[in-house]
C-alpha positions as CSV (number, residue, x, y, z in Angstrom):
1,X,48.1,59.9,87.9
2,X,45.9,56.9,88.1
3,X,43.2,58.9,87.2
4,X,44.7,60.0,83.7
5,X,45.8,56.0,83.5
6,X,42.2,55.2,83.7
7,X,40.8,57.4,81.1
8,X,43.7,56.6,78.7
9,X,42.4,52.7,79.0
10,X,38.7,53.9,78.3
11,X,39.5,56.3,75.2
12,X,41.4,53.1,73.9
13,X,39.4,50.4,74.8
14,X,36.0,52.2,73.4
15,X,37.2,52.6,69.5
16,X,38.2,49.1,69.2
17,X,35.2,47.6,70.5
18,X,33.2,49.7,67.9
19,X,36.0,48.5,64.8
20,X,34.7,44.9,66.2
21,X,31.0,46.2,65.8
22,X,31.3,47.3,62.1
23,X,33.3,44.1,61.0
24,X,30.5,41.7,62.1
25,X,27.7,44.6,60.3
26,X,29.6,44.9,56.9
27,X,30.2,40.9,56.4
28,X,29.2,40.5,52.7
29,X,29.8,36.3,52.9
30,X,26.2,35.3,54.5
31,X,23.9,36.1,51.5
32,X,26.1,33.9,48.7
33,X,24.4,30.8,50.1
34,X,21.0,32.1,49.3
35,X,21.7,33.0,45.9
36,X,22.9,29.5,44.7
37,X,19.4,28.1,45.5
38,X,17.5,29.6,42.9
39,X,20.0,29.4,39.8
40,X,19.9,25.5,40.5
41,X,16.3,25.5,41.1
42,X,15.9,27.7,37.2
43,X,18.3,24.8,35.6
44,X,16.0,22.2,36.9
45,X,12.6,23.9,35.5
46,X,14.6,24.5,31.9
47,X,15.7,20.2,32.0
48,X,12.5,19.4,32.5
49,X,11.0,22.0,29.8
50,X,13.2,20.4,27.2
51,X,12.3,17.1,28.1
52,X,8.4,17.5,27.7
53,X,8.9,19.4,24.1
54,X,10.6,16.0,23.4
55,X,8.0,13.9,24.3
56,X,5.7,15.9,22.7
57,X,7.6,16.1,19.4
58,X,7.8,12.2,19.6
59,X,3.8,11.6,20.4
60,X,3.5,14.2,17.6
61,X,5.8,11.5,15.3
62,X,3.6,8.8,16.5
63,X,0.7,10.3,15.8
64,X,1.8,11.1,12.7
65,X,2.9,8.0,11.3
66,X,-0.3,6.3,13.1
67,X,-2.3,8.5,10.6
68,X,-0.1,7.4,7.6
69,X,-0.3,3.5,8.5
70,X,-4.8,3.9,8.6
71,X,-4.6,6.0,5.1
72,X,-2.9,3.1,4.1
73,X,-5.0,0.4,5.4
74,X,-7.8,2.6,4.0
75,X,-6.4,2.7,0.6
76,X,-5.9,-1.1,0.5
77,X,-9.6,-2.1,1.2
78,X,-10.8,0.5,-1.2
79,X,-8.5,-1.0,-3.7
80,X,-9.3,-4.1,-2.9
81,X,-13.6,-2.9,-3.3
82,X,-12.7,-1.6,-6.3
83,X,-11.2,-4.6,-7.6
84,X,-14.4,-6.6,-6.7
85,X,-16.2,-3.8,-8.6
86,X,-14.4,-4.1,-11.4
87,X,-14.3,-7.7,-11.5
88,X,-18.5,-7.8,-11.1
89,X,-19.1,-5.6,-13.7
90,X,-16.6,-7.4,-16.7
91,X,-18.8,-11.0,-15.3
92,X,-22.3,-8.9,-15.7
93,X,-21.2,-7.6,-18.9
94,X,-19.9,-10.7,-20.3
95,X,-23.2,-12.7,-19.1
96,X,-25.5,-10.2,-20.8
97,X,-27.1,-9.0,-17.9
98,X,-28.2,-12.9,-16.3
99,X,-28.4,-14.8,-19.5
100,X,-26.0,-17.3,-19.9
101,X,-22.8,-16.5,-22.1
102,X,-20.0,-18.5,-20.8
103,X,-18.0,-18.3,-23.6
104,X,-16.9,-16.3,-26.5
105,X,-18.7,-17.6,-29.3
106,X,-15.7,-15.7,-31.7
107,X,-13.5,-18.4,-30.2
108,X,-15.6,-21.4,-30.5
109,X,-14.7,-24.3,-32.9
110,X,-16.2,-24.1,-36.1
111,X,-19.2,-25.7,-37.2
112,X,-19.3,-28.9,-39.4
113,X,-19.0,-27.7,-43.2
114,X,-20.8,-30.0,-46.4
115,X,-17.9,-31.9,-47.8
116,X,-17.8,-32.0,-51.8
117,X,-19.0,-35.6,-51.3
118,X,-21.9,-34.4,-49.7
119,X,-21.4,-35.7,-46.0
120,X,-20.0,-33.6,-43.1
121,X,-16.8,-32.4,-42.6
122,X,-15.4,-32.9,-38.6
123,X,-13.0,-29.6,-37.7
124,X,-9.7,-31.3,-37.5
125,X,-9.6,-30.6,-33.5
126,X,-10.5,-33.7,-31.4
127,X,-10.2,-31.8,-28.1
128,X,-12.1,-28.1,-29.3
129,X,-15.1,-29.4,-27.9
130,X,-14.1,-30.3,-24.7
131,X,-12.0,-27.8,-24.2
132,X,-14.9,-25.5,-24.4
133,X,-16.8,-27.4,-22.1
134,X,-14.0,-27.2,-19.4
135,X,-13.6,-23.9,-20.0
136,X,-17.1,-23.2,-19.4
137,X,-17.3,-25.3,-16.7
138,X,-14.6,-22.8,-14.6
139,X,-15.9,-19.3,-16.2
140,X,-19.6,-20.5,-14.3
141,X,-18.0,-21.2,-11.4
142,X,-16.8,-17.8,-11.5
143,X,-19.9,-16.1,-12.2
144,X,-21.3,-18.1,-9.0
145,X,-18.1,-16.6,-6.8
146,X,-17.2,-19.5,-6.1
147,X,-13.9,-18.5,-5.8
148,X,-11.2,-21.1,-5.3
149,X,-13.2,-23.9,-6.9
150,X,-13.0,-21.6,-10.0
151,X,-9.4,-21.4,-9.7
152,X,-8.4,-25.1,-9.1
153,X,-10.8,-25.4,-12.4
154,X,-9.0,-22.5,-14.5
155,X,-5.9,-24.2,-13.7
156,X,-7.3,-27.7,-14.9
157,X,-8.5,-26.4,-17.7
158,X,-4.8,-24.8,-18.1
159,X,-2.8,-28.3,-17.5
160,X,-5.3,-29.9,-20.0
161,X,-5.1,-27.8,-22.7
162,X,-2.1,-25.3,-22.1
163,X,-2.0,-24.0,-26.2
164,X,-5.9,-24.2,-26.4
165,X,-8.1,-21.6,-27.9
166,X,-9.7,-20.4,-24.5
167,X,-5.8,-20.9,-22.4
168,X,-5.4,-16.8,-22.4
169,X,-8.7,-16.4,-21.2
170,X,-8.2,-19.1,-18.3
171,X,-4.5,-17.3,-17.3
172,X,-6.3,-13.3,-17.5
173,X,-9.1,-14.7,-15.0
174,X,-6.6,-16.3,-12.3
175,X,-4.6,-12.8,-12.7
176,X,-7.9,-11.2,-11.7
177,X,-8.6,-13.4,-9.0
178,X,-5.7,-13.0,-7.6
179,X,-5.8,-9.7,-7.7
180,X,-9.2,-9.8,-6.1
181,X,-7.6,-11.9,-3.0
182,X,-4.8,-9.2,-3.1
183,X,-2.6,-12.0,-3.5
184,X,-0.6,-9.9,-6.0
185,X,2.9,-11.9,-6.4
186,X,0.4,-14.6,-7.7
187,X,-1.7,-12.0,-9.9
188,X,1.6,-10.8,-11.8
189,X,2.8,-14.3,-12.2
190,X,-0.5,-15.3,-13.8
191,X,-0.7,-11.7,-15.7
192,X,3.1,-12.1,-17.2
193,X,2.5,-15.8,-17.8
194,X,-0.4,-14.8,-20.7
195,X,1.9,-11.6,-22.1
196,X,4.9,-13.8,-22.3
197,X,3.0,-16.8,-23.8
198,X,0.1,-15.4,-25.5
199,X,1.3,-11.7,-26.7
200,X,-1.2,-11.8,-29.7
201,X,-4.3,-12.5,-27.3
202,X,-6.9,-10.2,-27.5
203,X,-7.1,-10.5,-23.5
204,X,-3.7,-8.7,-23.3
205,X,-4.5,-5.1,-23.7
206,X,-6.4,-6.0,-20.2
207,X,-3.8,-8.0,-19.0
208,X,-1.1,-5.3,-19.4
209,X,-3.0,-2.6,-17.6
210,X,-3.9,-5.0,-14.5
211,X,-0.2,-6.2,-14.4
212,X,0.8,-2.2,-14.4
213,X,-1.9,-1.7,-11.5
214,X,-0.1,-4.9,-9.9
215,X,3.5,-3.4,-10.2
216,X,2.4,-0.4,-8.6
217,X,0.4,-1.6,-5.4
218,X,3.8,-3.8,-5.1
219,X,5.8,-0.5,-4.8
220,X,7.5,-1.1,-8.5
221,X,6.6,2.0,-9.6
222,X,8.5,2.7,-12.6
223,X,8.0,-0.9,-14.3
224,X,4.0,-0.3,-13.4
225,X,4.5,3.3,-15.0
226,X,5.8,1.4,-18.1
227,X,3.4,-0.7,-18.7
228,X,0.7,1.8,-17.9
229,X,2.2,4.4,-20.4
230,X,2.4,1.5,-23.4
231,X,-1.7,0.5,-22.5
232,X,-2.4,4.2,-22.6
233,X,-1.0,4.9,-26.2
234,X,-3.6,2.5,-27.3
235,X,-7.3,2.6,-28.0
236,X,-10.4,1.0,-26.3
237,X,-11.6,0.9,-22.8
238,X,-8.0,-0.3,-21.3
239,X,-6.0,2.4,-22.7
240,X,-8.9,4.9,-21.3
241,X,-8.5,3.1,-18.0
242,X,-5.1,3.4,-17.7
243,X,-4.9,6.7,-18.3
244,X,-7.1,7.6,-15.5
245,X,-5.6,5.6,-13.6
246,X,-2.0,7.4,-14.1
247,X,-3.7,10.5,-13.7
248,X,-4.6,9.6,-10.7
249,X,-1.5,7.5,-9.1
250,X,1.5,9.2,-10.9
């Protein structure tokens, strides 16, 4: 009897301790933890690939506008070169290559006529003369660059004789100078001074197409446009200027 008690206990006792054994060998929870590790490490590596295509794409915008601002700085001091130019060859050309011209003899005074008595006839200007000699006095100053003395003379010779014969000449060479220091709210002022006061002058065809060059390097394109388009419909060496010069900027 014990015998067949003892083998009942061993034919029971023997399954359960293998249902024990497959439990522990089919427990599906211990590889989860592993798997977690690399999705988290992927989301890091993606962060940080986003974040350096930013920074390149904002060294790229730096870069760029870098570029822009030395074009610009280039395009000034060429402008500026040119200006010189410009302004060298109109003082060469109007001193007849060295030899003293410093003023336009069209606008001198005139000479002393014979009076029907005989005797000689004084122009009826007492200050012609010496407004010629002041004048002159600020055009050679010019012609020697010596810059800012010619302009505290061309505006002498302005306060002295602000209707004279030679006062649109005196207001188109500070426009120039100014323009020359790329002091350009003082070029246009100088520029719109001689249209406004002088509009017959024959320094105005000049005058028009600097101030339109002037409105333009100020960023006021469509009054610089303007007066561009109005210097162009004309004739001579400002209206071929200014058409270049449209062609070129517009």
């Amino acid at each position: 009897m014990s015998k067949y008690l003892l083998a009942a206990v061993l034919f029971i006792a023997v399954p359960a301790s293998q249902a024990q054994v497959r439990v522990v060998e089919s427990s599906p929870q211990r590889p989860l933890s592993g798997v977690a590790q690399p999705i988290e490490s992927v989301n890091a590596q993606t962060n940080a690939y986003f974040e350096l295509q930013s920074l390149k794409e904002e060294v790229s915008l730096l870069r760029g506008l870098v570029e822009e601002q030395a074009h610009e700085i280039s395009r000034l001091k060429q402008q500026q070169m040119d200006n010189y130019l410009d302004l060298d060859k109109r003082l060469n050309a109007l001193s007849g290559g060295g030899n003293p011209a410093p003023v336009d003899t069209s606008l001198l005074p005139p000479s002393p006529v014979e009076s029907a008595g005989g005797g000689v006839s004084i122009p009826n200007s007492n200050s012609a003369l010496g407004e010629a000699e002041v004048y002159a006095a600020a055009y050679n100053l010019l012609k020697q660059r010596q810059i800012d003395p010619a302009i505290a003379a061309f505006k002498d010779h302005l306060s002295r004789f602000p209707n004279g014969a030679y006062a649109g000449n005196s207001y188109y060479w500070l426009g120039e100078i100014y323009l020359l220091k790329n002091e350009l709210s003082d070029s246009r002022n100088w520029f719109t001074q001689l249209l406004e006061k002088f509009p017959n002058d024959r320094k105005v065809p000049d005058a028009k197409f600097k101030l339109g060059k002037v409105y333009h390097l100020l960023g006021e394109d469509d009054q610089g446009r303007k007066l561009l388009e109005d210097v162009a419909a004309g004739s001579g060496d400002s209206a071929r200027l200014a058409k270049q010069y449209l062609q070129e900027n517009f």
